[in-house]
C-alpha positions as CSV (number, residue, x, y, z in Angstrom):
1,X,0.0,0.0,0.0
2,X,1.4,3.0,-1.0
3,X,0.6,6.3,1.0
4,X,1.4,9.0,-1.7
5,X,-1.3,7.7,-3.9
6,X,-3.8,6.2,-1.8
7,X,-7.1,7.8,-1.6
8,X,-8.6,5.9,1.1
9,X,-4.7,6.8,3.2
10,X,-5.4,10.6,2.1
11,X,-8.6,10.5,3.7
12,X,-7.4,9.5,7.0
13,X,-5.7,12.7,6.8
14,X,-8.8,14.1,7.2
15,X,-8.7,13.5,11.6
16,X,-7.9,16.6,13.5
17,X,-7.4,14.6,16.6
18,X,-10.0,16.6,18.3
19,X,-11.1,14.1,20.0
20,X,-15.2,15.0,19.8
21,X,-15.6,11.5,18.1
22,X,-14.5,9.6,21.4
23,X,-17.8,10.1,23.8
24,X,-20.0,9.0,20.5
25,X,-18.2,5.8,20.1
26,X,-19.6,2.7,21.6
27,X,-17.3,0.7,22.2
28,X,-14.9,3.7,23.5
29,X,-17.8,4.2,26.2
30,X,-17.3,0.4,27.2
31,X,-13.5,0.0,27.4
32,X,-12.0,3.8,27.8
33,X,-8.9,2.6,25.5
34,X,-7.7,4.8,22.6
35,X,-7.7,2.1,20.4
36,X,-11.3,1.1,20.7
37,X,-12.4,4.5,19.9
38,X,-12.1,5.9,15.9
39,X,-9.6,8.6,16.1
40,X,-7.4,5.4,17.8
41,X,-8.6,3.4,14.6
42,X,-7.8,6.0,12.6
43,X,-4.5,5.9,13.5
44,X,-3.9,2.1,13.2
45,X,-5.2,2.1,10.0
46,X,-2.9,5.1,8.9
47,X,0.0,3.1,10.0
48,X,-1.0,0.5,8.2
49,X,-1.0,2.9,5.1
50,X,3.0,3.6,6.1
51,X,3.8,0.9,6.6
52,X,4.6,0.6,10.5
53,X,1.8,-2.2,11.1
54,X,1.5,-5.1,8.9
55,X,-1.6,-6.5,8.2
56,X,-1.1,-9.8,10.2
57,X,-0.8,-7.6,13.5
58,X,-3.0,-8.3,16.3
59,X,-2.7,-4.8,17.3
60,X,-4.3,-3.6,14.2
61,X,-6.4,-6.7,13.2
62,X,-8.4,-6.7,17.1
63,X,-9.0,-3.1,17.4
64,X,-10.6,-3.0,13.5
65,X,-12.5,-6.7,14.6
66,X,-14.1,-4.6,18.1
67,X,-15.6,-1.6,15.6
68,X,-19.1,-1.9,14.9
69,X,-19.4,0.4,11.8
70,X,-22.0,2.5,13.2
71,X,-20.5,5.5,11.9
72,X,-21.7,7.7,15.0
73,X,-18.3,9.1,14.5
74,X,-19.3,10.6,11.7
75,X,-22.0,12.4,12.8
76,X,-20.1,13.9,15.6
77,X,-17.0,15.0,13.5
78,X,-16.3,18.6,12.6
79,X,-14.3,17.5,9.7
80,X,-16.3,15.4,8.2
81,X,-14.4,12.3,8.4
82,X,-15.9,9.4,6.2
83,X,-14.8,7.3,8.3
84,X,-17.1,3.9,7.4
85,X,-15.7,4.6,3.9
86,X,-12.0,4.5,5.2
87,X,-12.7,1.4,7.4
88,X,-14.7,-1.0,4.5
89,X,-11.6,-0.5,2.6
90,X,-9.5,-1.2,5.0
91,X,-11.4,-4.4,5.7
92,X,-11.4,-5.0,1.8
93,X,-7.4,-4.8,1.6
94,X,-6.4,-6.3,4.2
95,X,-8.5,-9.6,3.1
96,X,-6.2,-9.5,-0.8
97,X,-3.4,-9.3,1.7
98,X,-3.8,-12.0,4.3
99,X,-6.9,-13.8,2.1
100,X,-8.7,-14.4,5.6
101,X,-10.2,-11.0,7.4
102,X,-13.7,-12.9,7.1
103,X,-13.4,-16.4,8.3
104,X,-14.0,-19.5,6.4
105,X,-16.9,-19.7,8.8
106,X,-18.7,-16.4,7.8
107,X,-18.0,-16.5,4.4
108,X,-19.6,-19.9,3.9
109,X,-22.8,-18.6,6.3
110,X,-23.3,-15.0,4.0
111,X,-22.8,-16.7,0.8
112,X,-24.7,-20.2,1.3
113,X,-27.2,-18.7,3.8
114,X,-27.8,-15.1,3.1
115,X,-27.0,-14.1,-0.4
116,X,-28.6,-17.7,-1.7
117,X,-32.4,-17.6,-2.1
118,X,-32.7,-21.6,-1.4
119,X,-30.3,-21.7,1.3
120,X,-31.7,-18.6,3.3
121,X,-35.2,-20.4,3.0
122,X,-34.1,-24.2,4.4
123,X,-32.1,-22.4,7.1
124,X,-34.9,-20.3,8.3
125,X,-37.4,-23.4,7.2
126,X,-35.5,-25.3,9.5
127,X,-35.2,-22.8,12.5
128,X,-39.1,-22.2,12.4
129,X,-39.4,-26.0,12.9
130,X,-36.6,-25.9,15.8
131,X,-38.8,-23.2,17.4
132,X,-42.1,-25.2,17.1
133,X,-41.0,-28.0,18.6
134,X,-39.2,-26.6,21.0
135,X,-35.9,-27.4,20.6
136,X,-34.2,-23.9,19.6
137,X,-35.2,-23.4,24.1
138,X,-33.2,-27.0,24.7
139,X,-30.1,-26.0,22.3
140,X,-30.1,-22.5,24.1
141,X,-29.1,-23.5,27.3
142,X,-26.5,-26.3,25.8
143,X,-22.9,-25.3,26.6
144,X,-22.6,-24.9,23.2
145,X,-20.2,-21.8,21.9
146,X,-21.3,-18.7,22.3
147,X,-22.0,-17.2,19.6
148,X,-24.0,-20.2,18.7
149,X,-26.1,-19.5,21.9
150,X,-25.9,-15.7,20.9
151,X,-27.6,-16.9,17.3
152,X,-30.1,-18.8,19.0
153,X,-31.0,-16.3,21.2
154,X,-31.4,-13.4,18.8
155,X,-34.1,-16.0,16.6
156,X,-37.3,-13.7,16.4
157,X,-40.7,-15.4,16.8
158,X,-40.7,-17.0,13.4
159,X,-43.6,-17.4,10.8
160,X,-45.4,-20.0,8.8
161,X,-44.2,-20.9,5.9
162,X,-47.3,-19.3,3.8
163,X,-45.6,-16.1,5.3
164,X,-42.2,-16.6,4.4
165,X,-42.8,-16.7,1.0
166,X,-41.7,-13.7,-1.1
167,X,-44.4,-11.1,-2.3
168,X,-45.1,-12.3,-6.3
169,X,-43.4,-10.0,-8.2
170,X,-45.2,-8.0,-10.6
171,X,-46.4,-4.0,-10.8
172,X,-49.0,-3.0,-7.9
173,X,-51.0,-0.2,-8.1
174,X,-51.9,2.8,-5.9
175,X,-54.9,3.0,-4.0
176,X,-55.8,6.7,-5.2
177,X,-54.0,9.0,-7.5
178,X,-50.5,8.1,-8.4
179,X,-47.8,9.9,-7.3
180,X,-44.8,8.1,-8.1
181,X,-43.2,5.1,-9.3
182,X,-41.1,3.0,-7.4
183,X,-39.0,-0.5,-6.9
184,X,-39.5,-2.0,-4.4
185,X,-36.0,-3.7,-2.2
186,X,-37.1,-7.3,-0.7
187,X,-33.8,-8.2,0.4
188,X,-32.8,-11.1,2.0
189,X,-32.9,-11.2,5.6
190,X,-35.9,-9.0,5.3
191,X,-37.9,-11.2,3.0
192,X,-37.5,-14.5,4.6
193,X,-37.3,-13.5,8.1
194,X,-39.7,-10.2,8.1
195,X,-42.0,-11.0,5.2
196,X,-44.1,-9.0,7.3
197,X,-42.5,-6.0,7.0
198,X,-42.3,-6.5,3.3
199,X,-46.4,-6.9,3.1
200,X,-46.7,-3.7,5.2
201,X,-44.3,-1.6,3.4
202,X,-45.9,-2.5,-0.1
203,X,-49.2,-1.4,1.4
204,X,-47.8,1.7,2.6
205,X,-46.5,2.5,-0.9
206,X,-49.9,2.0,-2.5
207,X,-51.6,3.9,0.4
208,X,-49.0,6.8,-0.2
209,X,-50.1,6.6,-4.6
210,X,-47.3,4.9,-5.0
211,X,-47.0,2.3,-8.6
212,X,-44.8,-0.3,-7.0
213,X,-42.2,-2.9,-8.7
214,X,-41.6,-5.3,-7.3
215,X,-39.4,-7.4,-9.2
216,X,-38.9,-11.2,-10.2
217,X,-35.8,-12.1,-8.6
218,X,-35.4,-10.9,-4.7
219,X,-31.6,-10.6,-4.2
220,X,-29.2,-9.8,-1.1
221,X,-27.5,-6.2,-1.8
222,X,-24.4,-7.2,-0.2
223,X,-23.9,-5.2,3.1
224,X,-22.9,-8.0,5.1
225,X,-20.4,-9.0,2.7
226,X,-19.0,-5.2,1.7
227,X,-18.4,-5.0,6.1
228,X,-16.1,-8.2,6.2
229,X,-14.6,-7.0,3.7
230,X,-15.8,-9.7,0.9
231,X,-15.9,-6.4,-1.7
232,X,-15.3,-8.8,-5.1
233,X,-18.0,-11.0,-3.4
234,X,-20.5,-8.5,-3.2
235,X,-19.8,-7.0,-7.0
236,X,-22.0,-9.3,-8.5
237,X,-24.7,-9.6,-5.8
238,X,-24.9,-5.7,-6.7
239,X,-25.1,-6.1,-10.1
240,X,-27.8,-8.5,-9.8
241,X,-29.6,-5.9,-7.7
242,X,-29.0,-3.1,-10.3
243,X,-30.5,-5.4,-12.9
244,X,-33.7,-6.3,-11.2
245,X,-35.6,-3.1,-12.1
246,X,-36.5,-1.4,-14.6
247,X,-35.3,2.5,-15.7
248,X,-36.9,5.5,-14.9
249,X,-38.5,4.7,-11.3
250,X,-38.6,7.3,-8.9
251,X,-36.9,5.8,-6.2
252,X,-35.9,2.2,-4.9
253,X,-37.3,1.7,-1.6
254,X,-35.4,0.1,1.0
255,X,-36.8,-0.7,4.5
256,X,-33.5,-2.2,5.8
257,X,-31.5,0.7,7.3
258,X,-28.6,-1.2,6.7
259,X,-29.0,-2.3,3.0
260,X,-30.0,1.2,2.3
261,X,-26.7,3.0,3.4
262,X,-24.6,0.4,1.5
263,X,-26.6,0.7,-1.6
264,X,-26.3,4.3,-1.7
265,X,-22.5,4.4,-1.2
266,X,-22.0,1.7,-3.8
267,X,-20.8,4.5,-6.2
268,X,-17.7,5.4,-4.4
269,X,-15.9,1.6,-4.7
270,X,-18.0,0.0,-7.4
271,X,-18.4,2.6,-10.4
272,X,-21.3,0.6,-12.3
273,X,-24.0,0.9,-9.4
274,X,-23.5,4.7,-9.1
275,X,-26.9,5.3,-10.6
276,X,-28.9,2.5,-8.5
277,X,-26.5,4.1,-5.8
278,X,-28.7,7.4,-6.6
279,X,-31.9,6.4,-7.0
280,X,-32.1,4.1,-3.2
281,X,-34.4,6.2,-0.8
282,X,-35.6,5.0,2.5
283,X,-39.4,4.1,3.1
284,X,-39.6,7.1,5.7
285,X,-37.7,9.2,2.9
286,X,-40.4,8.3,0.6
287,X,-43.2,8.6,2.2
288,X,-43.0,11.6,4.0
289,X,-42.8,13.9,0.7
290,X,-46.2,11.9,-0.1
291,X,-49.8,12.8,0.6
292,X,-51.9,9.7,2.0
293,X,-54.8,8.6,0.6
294,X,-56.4,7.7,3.4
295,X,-56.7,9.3,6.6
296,X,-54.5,7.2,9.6
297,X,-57.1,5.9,12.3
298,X,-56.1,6.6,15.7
299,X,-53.2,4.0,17.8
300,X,-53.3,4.2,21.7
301,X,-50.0,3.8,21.9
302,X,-46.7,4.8,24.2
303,X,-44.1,4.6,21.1
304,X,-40.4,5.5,21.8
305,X,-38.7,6.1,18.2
306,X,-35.4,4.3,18.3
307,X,-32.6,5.8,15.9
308,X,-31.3,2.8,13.7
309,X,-27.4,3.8,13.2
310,X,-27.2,3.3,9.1
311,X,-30.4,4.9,9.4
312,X,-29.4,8.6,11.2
313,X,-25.5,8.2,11.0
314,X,-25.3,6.6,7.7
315,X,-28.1,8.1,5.9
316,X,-28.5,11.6,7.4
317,X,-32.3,10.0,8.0
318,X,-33.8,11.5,11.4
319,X,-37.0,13.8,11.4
320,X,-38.9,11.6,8.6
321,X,-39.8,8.7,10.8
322,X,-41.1,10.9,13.3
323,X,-42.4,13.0,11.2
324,X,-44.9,10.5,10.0
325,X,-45.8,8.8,13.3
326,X,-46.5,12.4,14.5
327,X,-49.5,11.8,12.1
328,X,-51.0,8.7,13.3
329,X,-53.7,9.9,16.0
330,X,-53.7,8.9,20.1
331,X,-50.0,7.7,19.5
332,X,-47.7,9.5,21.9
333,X,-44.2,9.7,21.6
334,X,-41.3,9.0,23.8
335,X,-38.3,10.6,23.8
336,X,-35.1,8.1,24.3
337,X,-32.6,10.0,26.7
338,X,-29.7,8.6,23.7
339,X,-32.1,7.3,20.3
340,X,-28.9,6.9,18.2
341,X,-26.6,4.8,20.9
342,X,-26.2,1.9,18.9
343,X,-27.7,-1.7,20.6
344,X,-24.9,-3.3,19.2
345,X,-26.5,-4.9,16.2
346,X,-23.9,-4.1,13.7
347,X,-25.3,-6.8,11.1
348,X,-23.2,-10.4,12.3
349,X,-21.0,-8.2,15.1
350,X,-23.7,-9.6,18.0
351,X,-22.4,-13.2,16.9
352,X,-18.8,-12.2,16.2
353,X,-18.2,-9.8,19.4
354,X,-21.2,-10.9,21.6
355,X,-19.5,-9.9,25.2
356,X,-18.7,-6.4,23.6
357,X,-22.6,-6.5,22.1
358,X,-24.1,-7.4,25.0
359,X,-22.5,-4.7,26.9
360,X,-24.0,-1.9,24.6
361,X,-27.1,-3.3,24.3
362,X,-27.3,-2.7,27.7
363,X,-27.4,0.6,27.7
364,X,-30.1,0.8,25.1
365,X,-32.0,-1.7,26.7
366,X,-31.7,0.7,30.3
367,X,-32.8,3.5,28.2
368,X,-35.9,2.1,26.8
369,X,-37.2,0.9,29.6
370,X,-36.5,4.7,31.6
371,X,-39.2,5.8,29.1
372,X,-42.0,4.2,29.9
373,X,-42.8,3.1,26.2
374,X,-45.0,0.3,25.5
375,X,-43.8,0.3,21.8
376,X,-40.3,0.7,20.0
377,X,-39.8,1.8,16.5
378,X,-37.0,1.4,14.6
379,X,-36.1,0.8,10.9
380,X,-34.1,-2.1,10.7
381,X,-34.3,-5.6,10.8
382,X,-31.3,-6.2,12.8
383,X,-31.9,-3.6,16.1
384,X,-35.6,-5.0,15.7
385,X,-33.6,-8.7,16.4
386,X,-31.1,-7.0,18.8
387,X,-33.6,-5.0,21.2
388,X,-36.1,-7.8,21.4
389,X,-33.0,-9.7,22.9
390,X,-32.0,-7.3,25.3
391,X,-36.1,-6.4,26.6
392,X,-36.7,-10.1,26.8
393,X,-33.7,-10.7,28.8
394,X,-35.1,-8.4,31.6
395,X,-38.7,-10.2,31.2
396,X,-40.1,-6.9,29.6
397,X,-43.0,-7.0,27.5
398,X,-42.4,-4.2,25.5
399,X,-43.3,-4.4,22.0
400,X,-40.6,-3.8,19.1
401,X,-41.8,-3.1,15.6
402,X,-40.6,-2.0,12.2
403,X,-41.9,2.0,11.6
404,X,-43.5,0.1,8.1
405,X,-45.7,-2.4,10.4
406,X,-47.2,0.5,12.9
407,X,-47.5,3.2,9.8
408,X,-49.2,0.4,7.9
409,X,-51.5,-0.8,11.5
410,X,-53.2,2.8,11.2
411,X,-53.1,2.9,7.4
412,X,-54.8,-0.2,6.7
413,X,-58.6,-0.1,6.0
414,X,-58.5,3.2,7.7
């Protein structure tokens, strides 16, 4: 790696040292040490760039292996560090140089069990069974290794197979005046896992005039992959994505938080997505520069809005989900004391890091409960996963739900 000509080394550059970044960081918060924290990483990763770290280092290699990618940092720095950017291809290079940042093990779960349609659907086929008979409860408390138990654990309630099957693909349309024309981003995790959400964010669409596509093949978009550093893995998983719909839509919806800040910074390391890169909008995005055609019926509800990070750090996307559950009547919201602390989510981090997880989610889970909320909000699949975790630990019977699946509750037949 040569630091006179390296982009990614002339944006580390960028850090002032100031030190702002250090009280937003996570895992900073939990361990104190300059290397856990992202002007530490920072750091690291520049002397990587010169040279005085190799890439087989331990000092470099644990550090990068505790961040969680949340990118809080970035919303906190002054000089407008992109420091995600930095880190994924950091990740990337470091995996051409030593051929194994992302273990054997997680390369063989993302591409046989995530990226693959068939595979996602016997694994989660398989787990739903587990869960019916009851044995996911017996494996749980087997001394089995921990981030097996940590897997098992995180397993949401899971539903029938009539529900996990993909929405058909096919144009749907509005259910007044149309208002725009959009694809519609099924994902992976999301569609086999959350078919729910899925259902409820096409509804919403058409409620909003949305025309919807939604197209014939659901593919992964590749986020898990592009933060283990598997870039040349996710190229054609992107491609595949770019592909699936057609020219001249409005927007490409994502519901994922996660998905949705990868896809729209696939222009900056993967020049032929630039213009699917442009056209990905979150659902809140969407929907709150759209009139309703229906008027929202009211939700008794104590609702605490919980900041996904990809959603407010990576995407600059805050007052649009509350904007629109401001709108749905008898609904009260809850302020959080700290809505964008990350839970600890991360996409596979929980499984990879799970003492370190556990420990944030902590926090987060502390803070819900403070609040008094019967309901949390968030926009992503993973938190959704993560926080249930955390409140069913402490035998809470708060609710967590997607922002789609309440917006579509006082939507529906309204």
């Amino acid at each position: 790696m040569s630091p006179t000509t390296d982009a990614a080394y002339e944006r580390t550059l960028d850090c002032v040292h100031c030190g702002l970044c250090l009280p937003a960081c996570p895992t900073y918060e939990v361990t104190s040490n300059e290397t856990d924290s992202p002007r530490g990483r920072l750091y690291l990763m520049r002397a990587l760039f010169e040279g005085r770290l190799s890439p087989t280092d331990k000092n470099l290699r644990s550090p990068l292996d505790r961040c969680l990618d949340c990118r809080a940092c970035e919303s906190a720095c002054p000089s407008g560090v992109r420091y995600g950017e930095i880190l994924e291809d950091v990740r990337a290079r470091m995996l051409d140089v030593r051929g194994a940042y992302a273990s054997k093990t997680t390369r063989f779960v993302l591409d046989r069990f995530i990226s693959a349609r068939a595979g996602r659907a016997f694994a989660l086929g398989l787990a739903a069974f587990a869960q019916r008979m009851g044995i996911i409860g017996v494996l749980a408390r087997l001394p089995l290794p921990r981030a097996m138990r940590q897997g098992l654990r995180l397993l949401p309630r899971l539903p029938q197979a009539g529900e996990r099957q993909p929405i058909a693909a096919g144009i749907y349309e509005p259910l007044g005046p149309q208002c725009a024309e959009v694809g519609l981003f099924t994902g992976c995790v999301m569609e086999t896992a959350f078919g729910r959400v899925n259902r409820a964010t096409l509804r919403l669409l058409q409620a909003f005039g949305c025309r919807v596509h939604v197209p014939q093949e659901s593919v992964c978009c590749g986020a898990l992959h592009v933060h283990a550093g598997l870039r040349e893995t996710a190229r054609p998983l992107i491609d595949r994505a770019g592909a699936a719909f057609p020219a001249g839509l409005d927007a490409i919806v994502v519901n994922s938080a996660g998905c949705g800040a990868t896809m729209k910074e696939y222009g900056h390391w993967h020049a032929p997505a630039a213009d699917l890169a442009g056209r990905v909008r979150d659902l809140s995005e969407v929907l709150a520069r759209l009139t309703p055609a229906r008027t929202p019926r009211a939700l008794v509800r104590r609702v605490a809005y919980d900041d996904a990070c990809h959603l407010c750090h990576g995407q600059n996307v805050r007052a649009q989900p509350r904007q629109l559950l401001a709108q749905i009547p008898g609904l009260s919201l809850v302020d959080l004391d700290r809505p964008e602390d990350c839970c600890g989510s991360a996409g596979i981090y929980n499984l990879q890091q799970p003492q370190m997880a556990e420990q944030i989610l902590a926090r987060k889970v502390d803070d819900i409960l403070a609040s008094s909320a019967d309901t949390v909000v968030t926009g992503n699949p993973g938190c959704m996963m993560q926080i249930a975790m955390g409140l069913r630990a402490r035998g809470s019977g708060v609710a967590v739900v997607h922002t789609a699946e309440l917006l579509a509750e006082a939507y529906d037949d309204a």
